[in-house]
N, CA and C atoms of all chains as a GROMACS GRO file, in nm:
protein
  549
    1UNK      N    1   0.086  -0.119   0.000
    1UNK     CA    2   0.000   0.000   0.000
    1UNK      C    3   0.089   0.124   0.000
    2UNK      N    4   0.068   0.220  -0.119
    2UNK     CA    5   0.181   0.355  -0.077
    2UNK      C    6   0.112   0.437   0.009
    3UNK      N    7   0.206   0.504   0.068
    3UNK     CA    8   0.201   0.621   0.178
    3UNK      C    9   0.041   0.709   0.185
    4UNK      N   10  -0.044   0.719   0.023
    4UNK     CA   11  -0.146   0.833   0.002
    4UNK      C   12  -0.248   0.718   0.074
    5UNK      N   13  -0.235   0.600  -0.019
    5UNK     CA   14  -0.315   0.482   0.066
    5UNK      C   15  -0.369   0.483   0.176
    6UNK      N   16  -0.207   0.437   0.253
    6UNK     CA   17  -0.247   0.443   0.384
    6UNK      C   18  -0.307   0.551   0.477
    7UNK      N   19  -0.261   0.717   0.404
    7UNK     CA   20  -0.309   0.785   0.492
    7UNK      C   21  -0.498   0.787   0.483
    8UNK      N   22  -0.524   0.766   0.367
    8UNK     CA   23  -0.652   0.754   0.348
    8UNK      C   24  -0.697   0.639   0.422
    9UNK      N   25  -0.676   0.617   0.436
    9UNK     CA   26  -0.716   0.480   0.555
    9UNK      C   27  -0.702   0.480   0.667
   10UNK      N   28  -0.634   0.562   0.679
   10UNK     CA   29  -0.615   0.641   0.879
   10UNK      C   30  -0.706   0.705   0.866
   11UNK      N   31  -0.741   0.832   0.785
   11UNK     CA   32  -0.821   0.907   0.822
   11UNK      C   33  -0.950   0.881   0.809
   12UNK      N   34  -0.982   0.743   0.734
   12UNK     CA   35  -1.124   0.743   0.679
   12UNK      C   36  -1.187   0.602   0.791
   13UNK      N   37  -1.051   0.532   0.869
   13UNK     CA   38  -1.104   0.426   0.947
   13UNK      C   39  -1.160   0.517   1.111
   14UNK      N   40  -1.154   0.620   1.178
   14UNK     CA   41  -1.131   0.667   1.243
   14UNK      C   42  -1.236   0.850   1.253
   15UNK      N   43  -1.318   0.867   1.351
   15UNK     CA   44  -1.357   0.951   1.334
   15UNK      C   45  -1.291   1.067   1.332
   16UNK      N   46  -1.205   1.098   1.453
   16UNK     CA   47  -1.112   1.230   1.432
   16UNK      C   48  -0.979   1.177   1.447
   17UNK      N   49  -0.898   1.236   1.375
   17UNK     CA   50  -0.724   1.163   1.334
   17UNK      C   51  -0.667   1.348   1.310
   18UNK      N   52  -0.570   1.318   1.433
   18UNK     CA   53  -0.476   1.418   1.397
   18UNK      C   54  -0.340   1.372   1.396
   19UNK      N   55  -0.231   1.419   1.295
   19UNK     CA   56  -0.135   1.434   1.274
   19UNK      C   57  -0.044   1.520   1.339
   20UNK      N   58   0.058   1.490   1.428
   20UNK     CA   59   0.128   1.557   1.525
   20UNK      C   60   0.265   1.539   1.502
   21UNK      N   61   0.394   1.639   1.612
   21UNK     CA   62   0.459   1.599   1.634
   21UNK      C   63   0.497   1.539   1.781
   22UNK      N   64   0.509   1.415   1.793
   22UNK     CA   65   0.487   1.379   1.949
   22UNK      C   66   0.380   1.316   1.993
   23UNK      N   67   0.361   1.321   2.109
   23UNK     CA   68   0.229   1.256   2.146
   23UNK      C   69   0.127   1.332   2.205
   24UNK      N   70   0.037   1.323   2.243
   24UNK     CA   71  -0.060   1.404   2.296
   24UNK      C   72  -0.006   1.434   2.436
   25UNK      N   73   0.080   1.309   2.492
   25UNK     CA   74   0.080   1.380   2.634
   25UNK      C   75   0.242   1.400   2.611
   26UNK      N   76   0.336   1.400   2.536
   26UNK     CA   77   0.414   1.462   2.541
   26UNK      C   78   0.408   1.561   2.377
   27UNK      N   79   0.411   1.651   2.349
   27UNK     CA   80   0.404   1.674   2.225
   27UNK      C   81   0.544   1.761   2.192
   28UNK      N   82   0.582   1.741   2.083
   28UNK     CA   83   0.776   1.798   2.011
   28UNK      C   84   0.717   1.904   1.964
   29UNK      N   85   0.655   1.970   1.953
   29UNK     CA   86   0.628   2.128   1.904
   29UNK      C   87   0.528   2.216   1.951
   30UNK      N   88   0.545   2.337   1.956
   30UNK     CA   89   0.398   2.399   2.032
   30UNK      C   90   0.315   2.396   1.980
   31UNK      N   91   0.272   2.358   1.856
   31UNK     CA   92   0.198   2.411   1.727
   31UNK      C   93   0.119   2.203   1.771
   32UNK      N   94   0.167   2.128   1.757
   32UNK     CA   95   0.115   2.011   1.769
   32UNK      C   96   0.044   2.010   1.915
   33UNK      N   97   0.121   2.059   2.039
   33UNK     CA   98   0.031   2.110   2.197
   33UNK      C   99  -0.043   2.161   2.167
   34UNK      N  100  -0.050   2.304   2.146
   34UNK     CA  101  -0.185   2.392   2.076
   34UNK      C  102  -0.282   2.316   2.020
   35UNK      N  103  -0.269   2.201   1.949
   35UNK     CA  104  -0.396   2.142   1.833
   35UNK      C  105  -0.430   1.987   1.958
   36UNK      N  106  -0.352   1.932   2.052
   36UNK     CA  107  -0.385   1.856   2.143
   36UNK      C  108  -0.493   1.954   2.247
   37UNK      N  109  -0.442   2.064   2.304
   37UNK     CA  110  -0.533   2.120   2.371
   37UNK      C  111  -0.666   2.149   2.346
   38UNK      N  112  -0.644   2.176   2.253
   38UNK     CA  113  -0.801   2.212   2.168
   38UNK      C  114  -0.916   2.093   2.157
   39UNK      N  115  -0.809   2.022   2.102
   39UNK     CA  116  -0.943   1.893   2.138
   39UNK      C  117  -0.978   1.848   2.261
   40UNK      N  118  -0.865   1.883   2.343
   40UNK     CA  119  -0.933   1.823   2.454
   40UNK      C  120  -1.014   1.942   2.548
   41UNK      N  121  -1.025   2.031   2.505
   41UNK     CA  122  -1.118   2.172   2.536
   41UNK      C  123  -1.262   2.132   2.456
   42UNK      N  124  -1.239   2.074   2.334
   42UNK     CA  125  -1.397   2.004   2.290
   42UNK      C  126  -1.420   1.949   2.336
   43UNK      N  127  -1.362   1.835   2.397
   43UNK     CA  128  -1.432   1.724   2.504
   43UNK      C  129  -1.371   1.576   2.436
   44UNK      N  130  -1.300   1.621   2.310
   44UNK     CA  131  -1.284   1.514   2.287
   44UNK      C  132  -1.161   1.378   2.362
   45UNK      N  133  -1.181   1.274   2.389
   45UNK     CA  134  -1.079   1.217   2.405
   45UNK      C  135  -1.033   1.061   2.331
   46UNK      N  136  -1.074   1.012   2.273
   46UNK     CA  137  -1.064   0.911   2.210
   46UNK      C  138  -1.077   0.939   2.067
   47UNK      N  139  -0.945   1.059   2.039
   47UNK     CA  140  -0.884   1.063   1.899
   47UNK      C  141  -0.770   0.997   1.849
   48UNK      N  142  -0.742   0.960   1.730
   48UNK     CA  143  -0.655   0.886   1.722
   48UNK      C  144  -0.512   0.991   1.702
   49UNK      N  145  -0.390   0.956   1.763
   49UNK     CA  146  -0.299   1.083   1.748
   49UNK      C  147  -0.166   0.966   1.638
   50UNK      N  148  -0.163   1.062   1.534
   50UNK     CA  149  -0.020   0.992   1.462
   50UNK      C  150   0.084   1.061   1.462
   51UNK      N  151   0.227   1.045   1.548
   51UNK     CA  152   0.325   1.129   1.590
   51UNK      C  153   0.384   1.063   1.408
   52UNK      N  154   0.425   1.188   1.371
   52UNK     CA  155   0.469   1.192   1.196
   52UNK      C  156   0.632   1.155   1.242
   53UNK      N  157   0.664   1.238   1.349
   53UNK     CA  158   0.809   1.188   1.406
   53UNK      C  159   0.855   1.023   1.436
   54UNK      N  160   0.811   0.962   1.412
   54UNK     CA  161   0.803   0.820   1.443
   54UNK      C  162   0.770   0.774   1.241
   55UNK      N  163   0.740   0.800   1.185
   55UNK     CA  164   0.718   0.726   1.077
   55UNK      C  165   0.728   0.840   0.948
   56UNK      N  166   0.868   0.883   0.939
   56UNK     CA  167   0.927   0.978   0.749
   56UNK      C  168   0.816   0.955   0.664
   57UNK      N  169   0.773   0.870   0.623
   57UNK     CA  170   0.703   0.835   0.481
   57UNK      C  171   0.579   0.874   0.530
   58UNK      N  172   0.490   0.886   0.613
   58UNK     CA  173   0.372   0.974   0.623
   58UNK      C  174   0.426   1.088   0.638
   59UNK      N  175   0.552   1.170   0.740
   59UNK     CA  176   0.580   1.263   0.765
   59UNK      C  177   0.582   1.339   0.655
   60UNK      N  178   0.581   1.289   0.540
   60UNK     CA  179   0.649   1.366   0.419
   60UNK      C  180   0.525   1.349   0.308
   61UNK      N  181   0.415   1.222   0.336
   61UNK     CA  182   0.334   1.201   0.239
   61UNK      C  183   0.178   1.257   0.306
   62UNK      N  184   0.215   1.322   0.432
   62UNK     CA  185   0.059   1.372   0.459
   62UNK      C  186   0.075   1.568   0.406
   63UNK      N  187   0.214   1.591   0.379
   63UNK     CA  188   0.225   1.709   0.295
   63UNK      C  189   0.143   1.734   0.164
   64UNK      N  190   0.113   1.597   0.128
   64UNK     CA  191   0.115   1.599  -0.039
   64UNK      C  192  -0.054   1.581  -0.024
   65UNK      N  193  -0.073   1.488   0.083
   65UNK     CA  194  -0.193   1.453   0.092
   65UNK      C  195  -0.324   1.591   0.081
   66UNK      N  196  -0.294   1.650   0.189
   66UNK     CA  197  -0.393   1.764   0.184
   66UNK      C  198  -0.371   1.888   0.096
   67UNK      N  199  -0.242   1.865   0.059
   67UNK     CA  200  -0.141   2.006   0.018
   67UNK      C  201  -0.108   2.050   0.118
   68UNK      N  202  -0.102   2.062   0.209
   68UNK     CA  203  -0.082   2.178   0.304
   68UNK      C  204   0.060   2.128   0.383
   69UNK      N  205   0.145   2.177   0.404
   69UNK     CA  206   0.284   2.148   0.358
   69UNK      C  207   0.311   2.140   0.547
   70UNK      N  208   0.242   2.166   0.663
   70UNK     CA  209   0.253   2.169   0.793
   70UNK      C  210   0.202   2.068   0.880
   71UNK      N  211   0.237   2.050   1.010
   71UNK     CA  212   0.237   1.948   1.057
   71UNK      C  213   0.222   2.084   1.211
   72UNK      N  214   0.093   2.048   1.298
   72UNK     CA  215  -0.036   1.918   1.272
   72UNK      C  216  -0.153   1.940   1.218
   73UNK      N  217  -0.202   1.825   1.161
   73UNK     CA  218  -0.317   1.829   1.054
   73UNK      C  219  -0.448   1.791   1.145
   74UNK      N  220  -0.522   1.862   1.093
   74UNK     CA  221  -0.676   1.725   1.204
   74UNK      C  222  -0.764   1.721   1.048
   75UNK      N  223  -0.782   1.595   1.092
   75UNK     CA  224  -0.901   1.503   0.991
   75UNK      C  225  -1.009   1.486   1.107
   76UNK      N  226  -1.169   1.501   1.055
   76UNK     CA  227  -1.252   1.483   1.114
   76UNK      C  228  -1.340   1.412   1.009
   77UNK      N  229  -1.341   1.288   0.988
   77UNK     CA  230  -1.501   1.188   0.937
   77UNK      C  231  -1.409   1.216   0.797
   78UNK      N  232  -1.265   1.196   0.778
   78UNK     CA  233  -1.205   1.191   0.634
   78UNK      C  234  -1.140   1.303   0.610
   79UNK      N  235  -1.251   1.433   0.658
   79UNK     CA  236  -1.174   1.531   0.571
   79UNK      C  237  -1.091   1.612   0.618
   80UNK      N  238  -0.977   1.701   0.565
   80UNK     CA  239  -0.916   1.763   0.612
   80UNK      C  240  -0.989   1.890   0.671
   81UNK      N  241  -0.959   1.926   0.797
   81UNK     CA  242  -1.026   2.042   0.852
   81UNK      C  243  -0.936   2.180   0.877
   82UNK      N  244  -0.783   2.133   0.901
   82UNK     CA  245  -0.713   2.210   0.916
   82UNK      C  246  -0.549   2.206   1.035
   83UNK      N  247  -0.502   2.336   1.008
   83UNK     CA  248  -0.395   2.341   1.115
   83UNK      C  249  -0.414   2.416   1.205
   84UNK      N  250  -0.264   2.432   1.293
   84UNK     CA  251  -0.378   2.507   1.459
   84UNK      C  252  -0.431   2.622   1.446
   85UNK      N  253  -0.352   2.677   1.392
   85UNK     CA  254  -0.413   2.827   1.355
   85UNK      C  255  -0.589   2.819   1.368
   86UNK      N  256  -0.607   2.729   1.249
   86UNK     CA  257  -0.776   2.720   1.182
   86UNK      C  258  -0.843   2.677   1.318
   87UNK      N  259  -0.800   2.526   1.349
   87UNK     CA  260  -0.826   2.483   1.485
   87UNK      C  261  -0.879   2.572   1.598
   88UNK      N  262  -0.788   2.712   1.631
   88UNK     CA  263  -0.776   2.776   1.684
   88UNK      C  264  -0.916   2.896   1.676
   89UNK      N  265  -0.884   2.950   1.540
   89UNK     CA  266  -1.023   2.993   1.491
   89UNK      C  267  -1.158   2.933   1.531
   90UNK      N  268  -1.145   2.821   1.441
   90UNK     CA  269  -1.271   2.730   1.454
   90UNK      C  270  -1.302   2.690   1.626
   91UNK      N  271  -1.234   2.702   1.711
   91UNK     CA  272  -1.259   2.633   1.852
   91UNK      C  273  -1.320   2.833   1.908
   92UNK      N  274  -1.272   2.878   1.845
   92UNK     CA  275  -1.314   3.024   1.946
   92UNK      C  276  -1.457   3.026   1.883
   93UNK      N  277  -1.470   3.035   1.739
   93UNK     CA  278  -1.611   3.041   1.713
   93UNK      C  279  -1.694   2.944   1.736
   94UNK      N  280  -1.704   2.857   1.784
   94UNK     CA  281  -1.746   2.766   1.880
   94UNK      C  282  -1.776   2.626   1.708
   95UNK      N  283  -1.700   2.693   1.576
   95UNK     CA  284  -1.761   2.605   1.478
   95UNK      C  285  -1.693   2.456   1.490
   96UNK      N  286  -1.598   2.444   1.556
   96UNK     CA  287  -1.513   2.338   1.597
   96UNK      C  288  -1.583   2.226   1.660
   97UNK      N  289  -1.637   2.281   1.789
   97UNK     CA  290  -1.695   2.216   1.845
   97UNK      C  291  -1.835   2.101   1.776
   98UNK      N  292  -1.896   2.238   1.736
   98UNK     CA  293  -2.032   2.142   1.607
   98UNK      C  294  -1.966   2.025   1.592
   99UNK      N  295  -1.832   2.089   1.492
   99UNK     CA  296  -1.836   1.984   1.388
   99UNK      C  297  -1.761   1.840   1.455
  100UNK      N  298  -1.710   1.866   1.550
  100UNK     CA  299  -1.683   1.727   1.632
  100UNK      C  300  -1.735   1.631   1.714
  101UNK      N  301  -1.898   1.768   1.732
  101UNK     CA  302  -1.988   1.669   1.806
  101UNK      C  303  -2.115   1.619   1.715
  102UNK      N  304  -2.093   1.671   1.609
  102UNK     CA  305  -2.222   1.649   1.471
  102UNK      C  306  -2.199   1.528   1.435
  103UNK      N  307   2.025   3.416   0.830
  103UNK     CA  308   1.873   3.366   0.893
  103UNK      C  309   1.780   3.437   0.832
  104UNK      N  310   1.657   3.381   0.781
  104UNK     CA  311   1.522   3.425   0.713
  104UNK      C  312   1.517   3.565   0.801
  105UNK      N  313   1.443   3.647   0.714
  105UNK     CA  314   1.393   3.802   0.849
  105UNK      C  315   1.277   3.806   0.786
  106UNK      N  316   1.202   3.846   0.851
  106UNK     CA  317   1.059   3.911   0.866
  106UNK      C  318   1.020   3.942   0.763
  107UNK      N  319   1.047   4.071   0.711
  107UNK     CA  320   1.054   4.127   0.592
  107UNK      C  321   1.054   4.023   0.479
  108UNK      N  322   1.184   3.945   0.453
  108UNK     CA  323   1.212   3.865   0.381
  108UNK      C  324   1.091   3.767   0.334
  109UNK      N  325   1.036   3.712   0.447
  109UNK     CA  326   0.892   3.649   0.423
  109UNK      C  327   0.788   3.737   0.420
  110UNK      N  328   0.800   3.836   0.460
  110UNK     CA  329   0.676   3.970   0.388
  110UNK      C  330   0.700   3.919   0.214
  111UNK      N  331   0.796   3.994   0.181
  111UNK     CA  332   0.823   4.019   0.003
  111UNK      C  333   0.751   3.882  -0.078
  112UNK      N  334   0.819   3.748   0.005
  112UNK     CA  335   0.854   3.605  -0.066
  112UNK      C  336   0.643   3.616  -0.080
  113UNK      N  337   0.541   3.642   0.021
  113UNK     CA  338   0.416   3.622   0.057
  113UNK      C  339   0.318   3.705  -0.103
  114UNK      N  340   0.434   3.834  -0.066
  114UNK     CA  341   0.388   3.990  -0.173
  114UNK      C  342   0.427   3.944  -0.306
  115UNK      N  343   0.511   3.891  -0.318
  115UNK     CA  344   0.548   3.805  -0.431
  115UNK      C  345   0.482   3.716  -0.555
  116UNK      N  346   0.381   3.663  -0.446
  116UNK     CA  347   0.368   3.517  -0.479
  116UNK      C  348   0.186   3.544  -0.444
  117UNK      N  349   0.134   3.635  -0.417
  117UNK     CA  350   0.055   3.657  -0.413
  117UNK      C  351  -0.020   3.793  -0.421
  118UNK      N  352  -0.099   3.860  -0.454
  118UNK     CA  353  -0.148   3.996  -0.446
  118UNK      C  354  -0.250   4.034  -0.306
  119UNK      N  355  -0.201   4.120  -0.245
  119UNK     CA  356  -0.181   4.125  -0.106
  119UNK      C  357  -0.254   4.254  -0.064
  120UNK      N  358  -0.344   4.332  -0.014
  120UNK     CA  359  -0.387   4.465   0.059
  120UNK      C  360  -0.283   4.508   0.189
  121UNK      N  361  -0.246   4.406   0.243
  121UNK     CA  362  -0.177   4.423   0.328
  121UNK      C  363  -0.128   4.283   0.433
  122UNK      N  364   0.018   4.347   0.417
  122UNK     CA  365   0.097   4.189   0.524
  122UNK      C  366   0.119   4.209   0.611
  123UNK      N  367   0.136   4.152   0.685
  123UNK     CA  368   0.258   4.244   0.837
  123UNK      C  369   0.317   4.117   0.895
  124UNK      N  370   0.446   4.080   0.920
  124UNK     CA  371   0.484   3.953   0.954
  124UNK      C  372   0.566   3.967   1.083
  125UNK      N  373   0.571   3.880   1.178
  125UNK     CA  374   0.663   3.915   1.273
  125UNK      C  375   0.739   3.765   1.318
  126UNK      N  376   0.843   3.772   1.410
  126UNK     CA  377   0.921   3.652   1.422
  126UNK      C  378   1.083   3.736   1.402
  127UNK      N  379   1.174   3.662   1.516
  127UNK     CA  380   1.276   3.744   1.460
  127UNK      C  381   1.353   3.557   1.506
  128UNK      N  382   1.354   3.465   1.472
  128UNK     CA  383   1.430   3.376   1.512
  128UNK      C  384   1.467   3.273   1.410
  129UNK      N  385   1.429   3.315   1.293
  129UNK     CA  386   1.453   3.314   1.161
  129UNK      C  387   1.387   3.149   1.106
  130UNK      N  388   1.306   3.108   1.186
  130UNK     CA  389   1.238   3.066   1.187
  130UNK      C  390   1.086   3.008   1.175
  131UNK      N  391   1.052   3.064   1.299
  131UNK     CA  392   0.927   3.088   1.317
  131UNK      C  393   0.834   3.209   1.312
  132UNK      N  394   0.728   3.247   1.216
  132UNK     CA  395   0.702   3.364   1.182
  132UNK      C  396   0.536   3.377   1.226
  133UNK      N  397   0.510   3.499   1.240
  133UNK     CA  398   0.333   3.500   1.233
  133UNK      C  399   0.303   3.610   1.139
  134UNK      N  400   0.193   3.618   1.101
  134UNK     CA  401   0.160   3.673   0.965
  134UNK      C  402   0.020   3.701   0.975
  135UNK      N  403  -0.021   3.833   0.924
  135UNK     CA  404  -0.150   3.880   0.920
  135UNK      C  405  -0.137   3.920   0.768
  136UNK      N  406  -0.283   3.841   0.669
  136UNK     CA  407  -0.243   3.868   0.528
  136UNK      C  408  -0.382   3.902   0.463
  137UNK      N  409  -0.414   4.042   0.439
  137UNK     CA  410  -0.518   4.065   0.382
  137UNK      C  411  -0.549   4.048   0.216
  138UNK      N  412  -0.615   3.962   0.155
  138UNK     CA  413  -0.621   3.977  -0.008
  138UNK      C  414  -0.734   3.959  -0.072
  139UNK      N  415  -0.759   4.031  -0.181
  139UNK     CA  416  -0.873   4.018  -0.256
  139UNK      C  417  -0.869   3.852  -0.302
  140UNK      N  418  -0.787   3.783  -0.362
  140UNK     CA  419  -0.762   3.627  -0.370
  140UNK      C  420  -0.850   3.564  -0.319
  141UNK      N  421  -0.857   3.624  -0.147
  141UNK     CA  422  -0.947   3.523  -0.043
  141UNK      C  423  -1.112   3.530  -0.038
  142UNK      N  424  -1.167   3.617  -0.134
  142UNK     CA  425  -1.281   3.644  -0.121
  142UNK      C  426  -1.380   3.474  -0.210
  143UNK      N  427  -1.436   3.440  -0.141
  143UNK     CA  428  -1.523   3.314  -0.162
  143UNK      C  429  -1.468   3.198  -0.141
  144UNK      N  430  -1.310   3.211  -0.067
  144UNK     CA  431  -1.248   3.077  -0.038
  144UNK      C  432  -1.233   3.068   0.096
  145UNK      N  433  -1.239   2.930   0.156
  145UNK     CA  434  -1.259   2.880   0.320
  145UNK      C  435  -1.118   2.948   0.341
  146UNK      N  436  -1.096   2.904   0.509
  146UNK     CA  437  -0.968   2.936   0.577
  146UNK      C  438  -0.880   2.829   0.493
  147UNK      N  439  -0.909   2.694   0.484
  147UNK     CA  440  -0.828   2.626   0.432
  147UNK      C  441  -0.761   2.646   0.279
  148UNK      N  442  -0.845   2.696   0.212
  148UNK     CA  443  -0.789   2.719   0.054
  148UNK      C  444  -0.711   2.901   0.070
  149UNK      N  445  -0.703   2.968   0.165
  149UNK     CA  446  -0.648   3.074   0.176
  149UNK      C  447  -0.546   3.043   0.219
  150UNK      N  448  -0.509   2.956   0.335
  150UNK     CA  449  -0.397   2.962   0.393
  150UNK      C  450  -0.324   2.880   0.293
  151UNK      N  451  -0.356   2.817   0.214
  151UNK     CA  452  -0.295   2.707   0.088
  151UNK      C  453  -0.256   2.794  -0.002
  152UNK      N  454  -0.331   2.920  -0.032
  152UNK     CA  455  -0.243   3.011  -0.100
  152UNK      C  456  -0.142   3.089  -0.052
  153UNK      N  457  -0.119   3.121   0.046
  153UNK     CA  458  -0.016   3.137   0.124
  153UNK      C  459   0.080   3.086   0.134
  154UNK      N  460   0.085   2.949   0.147
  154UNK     CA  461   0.168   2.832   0.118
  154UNK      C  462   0.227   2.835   0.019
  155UNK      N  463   0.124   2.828  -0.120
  155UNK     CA  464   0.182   2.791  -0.235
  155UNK      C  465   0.250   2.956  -0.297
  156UNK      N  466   0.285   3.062  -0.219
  156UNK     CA  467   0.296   3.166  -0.274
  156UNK      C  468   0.520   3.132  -0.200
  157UNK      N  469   0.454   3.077  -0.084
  157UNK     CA  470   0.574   3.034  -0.020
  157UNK      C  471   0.709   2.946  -0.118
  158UNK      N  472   0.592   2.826  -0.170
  158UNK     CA  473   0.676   2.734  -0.205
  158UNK      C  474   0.761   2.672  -0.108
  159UNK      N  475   0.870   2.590  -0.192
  159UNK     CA  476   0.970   2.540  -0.155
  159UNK      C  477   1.057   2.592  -0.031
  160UNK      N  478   1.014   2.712   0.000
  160UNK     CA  479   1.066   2.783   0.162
  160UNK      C  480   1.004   2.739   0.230
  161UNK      N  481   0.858   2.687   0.258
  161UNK     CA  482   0.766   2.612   0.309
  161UNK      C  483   0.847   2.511   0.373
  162UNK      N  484   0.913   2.462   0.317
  162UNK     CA  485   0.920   2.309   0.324
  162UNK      C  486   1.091   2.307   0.424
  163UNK      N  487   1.156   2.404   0.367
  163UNK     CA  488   1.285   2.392   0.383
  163UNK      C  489   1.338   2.494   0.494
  164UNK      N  490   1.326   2.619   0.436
  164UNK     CA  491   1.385   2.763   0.541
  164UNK      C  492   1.276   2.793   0.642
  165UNK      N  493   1.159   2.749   0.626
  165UNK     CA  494   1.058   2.813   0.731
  165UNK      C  495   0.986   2.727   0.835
  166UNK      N  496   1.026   2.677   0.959
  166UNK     CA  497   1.049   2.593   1.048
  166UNK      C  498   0.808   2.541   1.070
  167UNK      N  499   0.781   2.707   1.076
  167UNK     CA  500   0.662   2.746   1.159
  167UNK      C  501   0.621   2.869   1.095
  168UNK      N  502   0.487   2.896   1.028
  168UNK     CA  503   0.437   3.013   0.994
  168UNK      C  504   0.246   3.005   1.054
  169UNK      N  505   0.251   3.099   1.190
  169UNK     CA  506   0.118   3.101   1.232
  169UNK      C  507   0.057   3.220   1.148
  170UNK      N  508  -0.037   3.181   1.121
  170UNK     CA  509  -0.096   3.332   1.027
  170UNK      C  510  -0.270   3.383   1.042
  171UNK      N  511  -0.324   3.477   1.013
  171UNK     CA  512  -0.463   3.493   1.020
  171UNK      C  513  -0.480   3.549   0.900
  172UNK      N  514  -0.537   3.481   0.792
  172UNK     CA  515  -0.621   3.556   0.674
  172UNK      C  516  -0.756   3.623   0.648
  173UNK      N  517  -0.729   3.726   0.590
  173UNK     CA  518  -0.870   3.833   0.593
  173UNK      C  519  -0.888   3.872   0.460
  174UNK      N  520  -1.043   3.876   0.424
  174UNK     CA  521  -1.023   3.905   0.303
  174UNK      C  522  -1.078   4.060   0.347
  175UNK      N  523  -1.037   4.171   0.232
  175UNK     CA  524  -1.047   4.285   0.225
  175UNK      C  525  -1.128   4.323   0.312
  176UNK      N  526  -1.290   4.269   0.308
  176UNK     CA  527  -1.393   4.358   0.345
  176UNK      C  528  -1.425   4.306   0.489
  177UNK      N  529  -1.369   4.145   0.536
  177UNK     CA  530  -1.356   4.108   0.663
  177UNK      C  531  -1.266   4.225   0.729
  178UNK      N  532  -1.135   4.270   0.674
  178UNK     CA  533  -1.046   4.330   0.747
  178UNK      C  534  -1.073   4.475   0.785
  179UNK      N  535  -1.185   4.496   0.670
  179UNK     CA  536  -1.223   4.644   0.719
  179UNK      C  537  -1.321   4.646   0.790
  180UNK      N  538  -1.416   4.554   0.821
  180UNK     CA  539  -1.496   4.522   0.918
  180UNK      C  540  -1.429   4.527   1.041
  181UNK      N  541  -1.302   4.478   1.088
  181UNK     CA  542  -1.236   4.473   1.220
  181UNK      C  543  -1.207   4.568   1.281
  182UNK      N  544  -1.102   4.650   1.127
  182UNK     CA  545  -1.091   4.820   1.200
  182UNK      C  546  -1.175   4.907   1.252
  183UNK      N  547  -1.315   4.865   1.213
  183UNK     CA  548  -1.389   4.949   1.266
  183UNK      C  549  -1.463   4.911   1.397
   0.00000   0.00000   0.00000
């Protein structure tokens, strides 16, 4: 299976899948903390987290995947939703939340 | 090391812009406020992708972290006021 494969298959087996650096409870960048906090400010906790630092060939093929050339990504029900920034946005306007509890 | 500016121009460049303002001095990590007519009828996600793709290959290589907020024209003049 190549790399686009599989990521489509992470994101599409799985309701919310984010792409990080690190782990949720330790995370390697602020930008990957920032996008852990947030979900767990939605309430969410049983997301799936993929540290990109642990596995090059997604690290490099979830760039291509969405286009969006940064790391961390959140997938919600497949689709790409965004990075923290958006995250960030979307959690103040409360549109985040909807869409994770819809 | 990347400067501020430097990713102002590379943004002004690569895209048509009302107004940038970028900050970050660690040649690294930058934040960016980017107003453009471009963004008018496109989500946060296809704006900040133009941003990206205005970036290019610095994206990937010289620019560690770019936090940014996109506005299109008439959002941004909505704020000032």
């Amino acid at each position: 299976m190549d790399v686009q494969e599989r990521i489509r298959t992470q994101v599409t087996q799985s309701p919310v899948v984010l792409y990080m650096k690190g782990s949720p409870k330790f995370p390697q960048c602020g930008f990957s903390g920032l996008a852990t906090q947030i979900l767990q400010a939605c309430g969410v906790t049983d997301y799936v987290a993929v540290d990109v630092l642990q596995d090059p060939e997604i690290r490099e093929g979830i760039k291509t995947y969405a286009n969006w050339p940064t790391i961390p990504q959140l997938y919600i029900k497949g689709e790409f939703v965004g990075g923290a920034d958006i995250m960030r946005e979307m959690y103040q306007s409360g549109e985040l939340q909807k869409l994770l509890n819809g | 090391m990347l400067r501020a500016d430097e990713v102002r121009t590379y943004i002004m460049q690569g895209l048509p812009c009302d107004y940038v303002a970028v900050q970050g001095n660690d040649g690294q990590h930058f934040e960016a406020v980017i107003v453009s007519p471009q963004f008018v009828g496109r989500n946060k996600v296809q704006q900040h992708q133009l941003v990206y793709q205005a970036l290019g290959e610095r994206m990937r290589h010289e620019i560690h972290a770019l936090s940014m907020r996109t506005f299109t024209p008439e959002a941004w003049a909505s704020m000032e006021n």
